[in-house]
C-alpha positions as CSV (number, residue, x, y, z in Angstrom):
1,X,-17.9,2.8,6.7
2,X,-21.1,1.4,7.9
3,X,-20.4,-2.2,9.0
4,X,-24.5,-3.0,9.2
5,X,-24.6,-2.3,5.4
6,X,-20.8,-2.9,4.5
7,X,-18.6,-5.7,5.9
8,X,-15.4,-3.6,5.1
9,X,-13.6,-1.1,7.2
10,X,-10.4,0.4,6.4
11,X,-8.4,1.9,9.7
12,X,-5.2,3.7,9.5
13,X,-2.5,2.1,11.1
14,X,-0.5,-1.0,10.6
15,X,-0.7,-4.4,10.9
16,X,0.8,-6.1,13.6
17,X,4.3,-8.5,12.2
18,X,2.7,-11.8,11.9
19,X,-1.0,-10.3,10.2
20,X,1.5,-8.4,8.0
21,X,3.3,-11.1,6.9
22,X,0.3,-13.5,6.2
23,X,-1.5,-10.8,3.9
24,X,2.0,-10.2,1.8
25,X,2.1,-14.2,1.1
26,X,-1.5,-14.5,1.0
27,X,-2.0,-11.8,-1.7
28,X,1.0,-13.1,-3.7
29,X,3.3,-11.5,-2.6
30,X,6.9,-12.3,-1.5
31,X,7.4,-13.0,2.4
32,X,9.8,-10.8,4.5
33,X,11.1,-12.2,7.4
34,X,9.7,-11.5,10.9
35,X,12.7,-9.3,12.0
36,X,12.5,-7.1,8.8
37,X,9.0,-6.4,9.1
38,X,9.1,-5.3,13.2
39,X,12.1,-2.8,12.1
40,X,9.8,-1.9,9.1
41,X,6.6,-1.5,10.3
42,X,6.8,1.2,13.2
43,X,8.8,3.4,10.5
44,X,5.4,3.8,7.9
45,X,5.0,7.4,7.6
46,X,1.0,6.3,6.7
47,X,-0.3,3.1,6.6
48,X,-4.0,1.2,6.4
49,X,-5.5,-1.9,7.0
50,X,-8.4,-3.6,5.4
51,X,-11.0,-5.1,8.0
52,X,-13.5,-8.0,6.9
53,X,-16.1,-8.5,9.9
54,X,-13.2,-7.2,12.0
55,X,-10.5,-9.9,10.4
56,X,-7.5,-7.6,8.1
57,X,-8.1,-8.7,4.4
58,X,-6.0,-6.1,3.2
59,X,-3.1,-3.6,3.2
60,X,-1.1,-0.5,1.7
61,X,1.3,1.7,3.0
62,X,3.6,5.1,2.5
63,X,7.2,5.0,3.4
64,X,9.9,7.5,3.0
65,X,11.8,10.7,4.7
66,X,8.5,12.7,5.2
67,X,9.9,15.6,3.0
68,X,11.3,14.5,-0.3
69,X,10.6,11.0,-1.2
70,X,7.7,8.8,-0.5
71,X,6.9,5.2,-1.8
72,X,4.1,3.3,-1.5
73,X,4.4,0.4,-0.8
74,X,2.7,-3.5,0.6
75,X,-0.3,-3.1,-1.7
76,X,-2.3,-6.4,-1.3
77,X,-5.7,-7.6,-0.7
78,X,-6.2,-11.4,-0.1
79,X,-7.6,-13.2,-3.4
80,X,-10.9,-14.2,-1.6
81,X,-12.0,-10.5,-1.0
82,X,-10.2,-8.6,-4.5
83,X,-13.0,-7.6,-6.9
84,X,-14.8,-5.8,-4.0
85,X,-12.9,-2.1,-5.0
86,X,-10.6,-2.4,-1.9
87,X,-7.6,-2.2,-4.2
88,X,-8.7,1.6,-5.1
89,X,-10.3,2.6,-1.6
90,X,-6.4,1.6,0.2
91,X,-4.9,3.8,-2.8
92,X,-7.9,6.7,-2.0
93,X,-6.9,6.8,1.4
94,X,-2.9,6.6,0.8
95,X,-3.2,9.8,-1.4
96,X,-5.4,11.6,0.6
97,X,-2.5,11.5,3.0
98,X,-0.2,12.1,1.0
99,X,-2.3,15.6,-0.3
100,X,-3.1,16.0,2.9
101,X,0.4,15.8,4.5
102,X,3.3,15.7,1.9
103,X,5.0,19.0,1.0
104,X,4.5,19.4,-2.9
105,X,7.4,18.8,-4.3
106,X,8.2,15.7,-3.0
107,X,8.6,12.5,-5.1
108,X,6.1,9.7,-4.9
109,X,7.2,6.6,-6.6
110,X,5.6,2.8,-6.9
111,X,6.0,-0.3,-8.1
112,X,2.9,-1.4,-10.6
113,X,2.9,-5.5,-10.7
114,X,0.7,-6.3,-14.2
115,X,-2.7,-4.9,-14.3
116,X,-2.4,-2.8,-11.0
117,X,-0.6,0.0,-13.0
118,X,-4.5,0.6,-14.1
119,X,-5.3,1.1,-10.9
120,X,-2.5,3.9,-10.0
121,X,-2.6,5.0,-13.2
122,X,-6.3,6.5,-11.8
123,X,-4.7,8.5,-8.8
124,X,-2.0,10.0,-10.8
125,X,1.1,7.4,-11.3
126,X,2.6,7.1,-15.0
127,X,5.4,5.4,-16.1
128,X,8.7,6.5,-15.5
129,X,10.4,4.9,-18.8
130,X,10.4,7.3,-21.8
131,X,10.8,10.3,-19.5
132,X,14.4,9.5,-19.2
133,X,14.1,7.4,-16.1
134,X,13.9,4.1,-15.6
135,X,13.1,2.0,-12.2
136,X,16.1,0.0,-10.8
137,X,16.3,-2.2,-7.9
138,X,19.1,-4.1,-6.4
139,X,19.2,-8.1,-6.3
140,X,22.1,-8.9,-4.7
C-alpha cells in the first residue's frame, strides 16, 4: 500500500507478545496471558499485522497442522480505526494464503462473533449448524 496516499499497511508476520496482547483487549477481545501468547505466536502457520503510520492497529492469523486443518484465528482491529475495510483486507490476505498455500482438501474453520460472520461469509465461510455439525469448545 502507498503510505503517501494511505496511512495503512498490512505486513505478514506477527506481532510481538505484548502488541499482541494489547490489540486482543483493545479490540474486545479476551486477554491471553503473556506466556500463552510467546508459545502461540511463533507457531502461526500465516499471520498479519495492521500498521497505522507505522503503529499495529490490527491483526488476524492462520493456525493449524499445515495439511488438514487450519483456523483462523485473532481477528481484531482496534475500535478507533474499524470502519476503514481493514476487517476484510486481513481476511483477503489470510485466504490468499491459504489458496495460495493449503492443500485443497484441508478444513478451514472460524469462529464468527455477531456481525463479523458477514464479513467471512464474503470469502467463503458458512455455518456449520444444519449441515449436521455444530461448533464446540471446551470451558473447563
Amino acid at each position: 500500500m502507498d503510505s503517501v496516499r494511505d496511512p495503512y499497511e498490512i505486513r505478514p508476520g506477527v506481532p510481538s507478545v505484548e502488541v499482541y496482547r494489547r490489540l486482543r483487549t483493545g479490540a474486545g477481545l479476551s486477554d491471553k496471558s503473556a506466556e500463552a501468547a510467546a508459545v502461540a505466536l511463533p507457531n502461526t502457520w500465516y499471520g498479519v499485522v495492521v500498521h497505522h503510520r507505522g503503529a499495529p492497529v490490527g491483526m488476524g492469523r492462520v493456525v493449524g497442522d499445515g495439511g488438514t486443518a487450519f483456523q483462523v484465528v485473532d481477528m481484531c482491529v482496534l475500535p478507533e480505526h474499524q470502519g476503514q475495510g481493514l476487517g476484510k483486507q486481513i481476511m483477503a490476505a489470510l485466504v490468499a494464503e491459504l489458496d495460495r498455500r493449503a492443500p485443497a482438501t484441508a478444513y478451514v474453520s472460524l469462529i464468527a462473533d455477531g456481525p463479523a460472520r458477514f464479513l467471512y461469509g464474503k470469502f467463503g465461510f458458512a455455518d456449520v449448524a444444519g449441515h449436521g455439525s455444530v461448533g464446540m469448545y471446551r470451558t473447563a
